[in-house]
C-alpha positions in Angstrom: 22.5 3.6 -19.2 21.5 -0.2 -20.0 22.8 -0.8 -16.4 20.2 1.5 -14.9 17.5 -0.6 -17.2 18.9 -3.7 -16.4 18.4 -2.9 -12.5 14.5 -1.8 -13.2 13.9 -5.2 -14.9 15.6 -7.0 -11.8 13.4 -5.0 -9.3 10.3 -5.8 -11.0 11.3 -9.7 -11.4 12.1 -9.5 -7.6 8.7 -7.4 -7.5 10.5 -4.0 -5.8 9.7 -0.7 -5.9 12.4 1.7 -7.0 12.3 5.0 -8.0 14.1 6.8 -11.4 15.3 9.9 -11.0 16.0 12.1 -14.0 17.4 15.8 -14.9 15.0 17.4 -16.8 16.0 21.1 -17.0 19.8 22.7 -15.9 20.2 26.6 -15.9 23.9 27.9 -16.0 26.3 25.3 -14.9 25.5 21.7 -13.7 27.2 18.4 -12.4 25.4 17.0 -15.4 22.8 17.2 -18.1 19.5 17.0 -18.8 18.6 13.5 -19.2 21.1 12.1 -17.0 19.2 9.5 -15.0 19.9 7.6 -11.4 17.8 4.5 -10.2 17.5 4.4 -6.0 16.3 2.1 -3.9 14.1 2.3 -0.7 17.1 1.5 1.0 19.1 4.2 -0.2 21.6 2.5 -2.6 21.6 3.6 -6.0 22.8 3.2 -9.8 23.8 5.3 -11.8 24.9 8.6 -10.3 23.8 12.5 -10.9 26.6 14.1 -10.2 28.1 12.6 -6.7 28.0 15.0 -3.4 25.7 16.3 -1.3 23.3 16.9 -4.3 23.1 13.2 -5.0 22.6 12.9 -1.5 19.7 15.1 -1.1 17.9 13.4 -4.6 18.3 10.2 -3.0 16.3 11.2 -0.1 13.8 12.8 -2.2 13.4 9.4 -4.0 13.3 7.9 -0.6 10.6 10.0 0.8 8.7 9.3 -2.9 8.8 5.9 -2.3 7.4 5.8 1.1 4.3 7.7 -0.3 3.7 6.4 -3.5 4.0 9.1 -5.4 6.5 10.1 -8.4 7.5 14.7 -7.9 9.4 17.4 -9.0 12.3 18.9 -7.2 14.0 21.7 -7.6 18.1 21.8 -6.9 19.9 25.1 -6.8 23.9 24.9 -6.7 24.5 28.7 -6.2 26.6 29.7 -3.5 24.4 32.3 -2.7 21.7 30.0 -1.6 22.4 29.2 1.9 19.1 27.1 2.4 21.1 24.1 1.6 24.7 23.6 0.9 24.6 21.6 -2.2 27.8 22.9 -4.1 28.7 26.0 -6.0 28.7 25.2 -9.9 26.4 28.2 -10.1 23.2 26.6 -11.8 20.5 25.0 -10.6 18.3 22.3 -12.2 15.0 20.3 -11.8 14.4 16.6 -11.3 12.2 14.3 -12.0 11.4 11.4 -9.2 9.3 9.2 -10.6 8.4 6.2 -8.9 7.8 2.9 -10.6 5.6 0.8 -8.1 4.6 -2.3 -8.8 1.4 -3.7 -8.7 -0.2 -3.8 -5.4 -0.9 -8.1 -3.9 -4.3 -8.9 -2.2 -3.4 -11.9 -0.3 -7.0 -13.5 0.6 -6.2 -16.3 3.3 -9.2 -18.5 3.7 -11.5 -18.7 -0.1 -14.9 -19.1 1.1 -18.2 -16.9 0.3 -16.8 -13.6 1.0 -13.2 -13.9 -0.9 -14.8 -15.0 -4.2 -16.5 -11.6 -5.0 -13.2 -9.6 -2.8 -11.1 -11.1 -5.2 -13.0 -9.7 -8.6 -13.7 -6.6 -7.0 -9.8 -6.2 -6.1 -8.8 -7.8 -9.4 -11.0 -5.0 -11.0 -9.6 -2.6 -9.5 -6.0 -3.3 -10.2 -4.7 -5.6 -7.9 -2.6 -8.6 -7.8 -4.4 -11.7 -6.4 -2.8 -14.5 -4.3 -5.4 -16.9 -2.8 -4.6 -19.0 -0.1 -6.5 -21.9 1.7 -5.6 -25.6 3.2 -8.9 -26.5 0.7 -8.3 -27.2 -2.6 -12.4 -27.6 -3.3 -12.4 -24.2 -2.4 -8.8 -22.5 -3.5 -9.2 -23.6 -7.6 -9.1 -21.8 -10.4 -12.2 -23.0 -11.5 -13.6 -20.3 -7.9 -10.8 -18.1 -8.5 -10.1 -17.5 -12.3 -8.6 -14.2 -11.8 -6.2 -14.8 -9.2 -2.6 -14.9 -10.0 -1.7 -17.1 -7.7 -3.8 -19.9 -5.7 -2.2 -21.7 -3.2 -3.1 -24.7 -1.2 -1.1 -25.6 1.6 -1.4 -25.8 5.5 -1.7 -22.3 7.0 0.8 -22.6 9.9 4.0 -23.7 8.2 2.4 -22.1 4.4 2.2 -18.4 4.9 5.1 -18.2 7.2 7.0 -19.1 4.1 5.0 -17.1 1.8 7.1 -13.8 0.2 5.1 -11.0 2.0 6.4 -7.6 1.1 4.7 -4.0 1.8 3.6 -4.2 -1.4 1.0 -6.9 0.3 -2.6 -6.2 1.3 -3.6 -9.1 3.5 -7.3 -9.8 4.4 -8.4 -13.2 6.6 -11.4 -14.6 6.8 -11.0 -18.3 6.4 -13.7 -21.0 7.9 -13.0 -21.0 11.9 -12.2 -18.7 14.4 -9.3 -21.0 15.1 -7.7 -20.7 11.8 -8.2 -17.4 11.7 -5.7 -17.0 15.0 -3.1 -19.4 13.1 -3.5 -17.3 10.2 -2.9 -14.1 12.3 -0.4 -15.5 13.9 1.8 -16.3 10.8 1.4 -12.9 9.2 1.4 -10.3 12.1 5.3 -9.6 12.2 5.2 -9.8 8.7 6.1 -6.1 6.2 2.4 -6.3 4.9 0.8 -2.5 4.5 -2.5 -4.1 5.5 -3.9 -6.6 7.6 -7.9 -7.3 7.9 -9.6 -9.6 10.0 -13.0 -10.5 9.1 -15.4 -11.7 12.0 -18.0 -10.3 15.2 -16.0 -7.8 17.5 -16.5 -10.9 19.9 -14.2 -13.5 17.4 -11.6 -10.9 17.1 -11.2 -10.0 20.7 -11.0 -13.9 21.8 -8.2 -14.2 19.1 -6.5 -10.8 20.3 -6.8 -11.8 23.2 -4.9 -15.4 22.9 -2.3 -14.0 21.1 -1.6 -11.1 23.9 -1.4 -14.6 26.3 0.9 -15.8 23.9 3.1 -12.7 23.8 2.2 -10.9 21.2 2.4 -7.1 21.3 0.1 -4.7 21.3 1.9 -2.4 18.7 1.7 -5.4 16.4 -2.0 -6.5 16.9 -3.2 -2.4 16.5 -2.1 -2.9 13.0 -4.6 -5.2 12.2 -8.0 -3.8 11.1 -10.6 -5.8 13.1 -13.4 -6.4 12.4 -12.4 -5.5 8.8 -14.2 -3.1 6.4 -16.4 0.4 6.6 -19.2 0.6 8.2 -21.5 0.3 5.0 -24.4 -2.0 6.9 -23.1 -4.6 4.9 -24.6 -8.2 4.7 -24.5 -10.0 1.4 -20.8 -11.8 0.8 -20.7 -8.8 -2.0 -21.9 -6.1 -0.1 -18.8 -7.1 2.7 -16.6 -7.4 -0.3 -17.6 -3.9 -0.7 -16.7 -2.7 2.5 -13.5 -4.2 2.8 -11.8 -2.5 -0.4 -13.9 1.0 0.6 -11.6 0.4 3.5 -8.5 -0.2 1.5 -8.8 2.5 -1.0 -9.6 4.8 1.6 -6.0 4.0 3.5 -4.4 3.8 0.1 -5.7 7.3 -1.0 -5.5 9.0 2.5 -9.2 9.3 2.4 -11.7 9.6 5.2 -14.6 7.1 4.3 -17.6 9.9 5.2 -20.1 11.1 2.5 -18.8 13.4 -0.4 -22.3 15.7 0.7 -21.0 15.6 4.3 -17.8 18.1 3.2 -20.7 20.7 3.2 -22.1 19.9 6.7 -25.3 18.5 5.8 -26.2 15.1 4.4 -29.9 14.8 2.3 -31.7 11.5 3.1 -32.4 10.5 -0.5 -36.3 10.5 -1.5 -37.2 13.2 1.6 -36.4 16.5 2.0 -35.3 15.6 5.4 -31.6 17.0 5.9 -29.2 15.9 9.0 -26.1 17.4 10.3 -22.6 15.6 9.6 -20.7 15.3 12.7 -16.8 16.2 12.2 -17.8 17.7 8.7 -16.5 21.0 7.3 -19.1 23.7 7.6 -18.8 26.5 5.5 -18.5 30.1 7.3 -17.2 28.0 10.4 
């Protein structure tokens, strides 16, 4: 059992998620007992074992589907020959596991620290994130701007982030001073595992950059991952108020939302302070 623990302490020092699954009910006879635990990897491989067979086989896919969304669940396993849904062996009980998933804390890697990333970062660091700050400018990438961020990083953007540790557990948002840094910035994290990569700047700055890295053979798979021009559409002007948008953005992708009014879900919206009522495009009418 320390083994298992041993390889959770060496995920989170190599900042990994992993998943622990657990029996936690058996019914008539089982491979194992309740309790019996198994730690598996996105990859697939695993320590600790359940039981061995196609029953381990089909819990490590459970944990691997977990992982990809995020989100720990109960399975049911039934090992009755009976049951022909599944041919997971024949002790004749069946059994319940627990996935849970032990994610680490998510990075927001802010590349560029000027007026906008100062309030992004203590709205993100607020709201549970880890903070990496990273600028060629140490008057403004300092702690004394930045006393919140784990991590703030002063280096030369090219040759810097392209040896920066970028996992999918990395949120990465760029605004830094020029539209020119911005594109070497772009350019170093595009290929890069990151689960998010923002762009702030006028729908004309990002298509000049998209459009120089397409010339420089970038592919358009890789530049629709980035959102451009970052953020929800909140009319947002103040640095705060774009700091705003940019993590309504995030948390909506994070939570599978879909960034419209709570009000819209019944088909109208009320324009506060009038009794004036508009229809919600796309929104779920009721009776319809």
């Amino acid at each position: 059992m320390s083994t298992i623990y041993e390889a959770i302490a060496e995920a989170v020092r190599r900042r990994e998620a992993v998943a622990l699954a657990t029996i936690v009910q058996t019914r008539g006879s089982t491979p194992r007992q309740v309790g019996t635990k198994m730690l598996i990897r996105p990859d697939g491989t695993s320590t600790g074992t359940v039981g061995g067979g196609a029953l381990e086989a089909a819990i490590i896919e459970a944990a691997q589907e977990a992982l990809c969304e995020g989100k720990s669940r109960l399975v049911h396993y039934g090992l009755r020959a009976d049951q022909h849904e599944q041919d997971l062996g024949v002790c004749g009980g069946d059994l319940d596991v627990f996935v849970d998933v032990i994610a680490l804390q998510l990075t927001l890697l802010l590349i560029g620290a000027g007026h906008v990333a100062v309030p992004l970062g203590k709205l993100a660091h607020l709201l549970g994130f880890r903070i990496v700050v990273f600028d060629d400018r140490a008057e403004y990438a300092n702690r004394d701007r930045f006393p919140q961020a784990e991590e703030v990083l002063v280096e030369d953007f090219e040759t810097g982030l392209r040896a920066l540790d970028i996992t999918p557990n990395t949120w990465v948002v760029i605004a830094t001073r020029s539209h020119e840094s911005d594109a070497t910035a772009l350019r170093a994290v595009i290929e890069s595992p990151a689960t998010y990569i923002g762009l702030l700047g006028s729908r004309r700055k990002v298509s000049l950059i998209f459009k120089a890295l397409r010339e420089e053979g970038v592919e358009e798979e890789q530049l629709a991952r980035v959102y451009a021009p970052v953020g929800l559409d909140l009319g947002a002007e103040t640095p705060e108020e774009i700091a705003l948008s940019i993590m309504a953005e995030i948390i909506m992708l994070r939570q599978g939302g879909k960034g419209q009014p709570l009000s819209a879900r019944k088909g109208t919206l009320k324009v506060p302070g009038t009794s004036e009522k508009v229809v919600c495009p796309n929104a779920e009418v009721p009776g319809t």
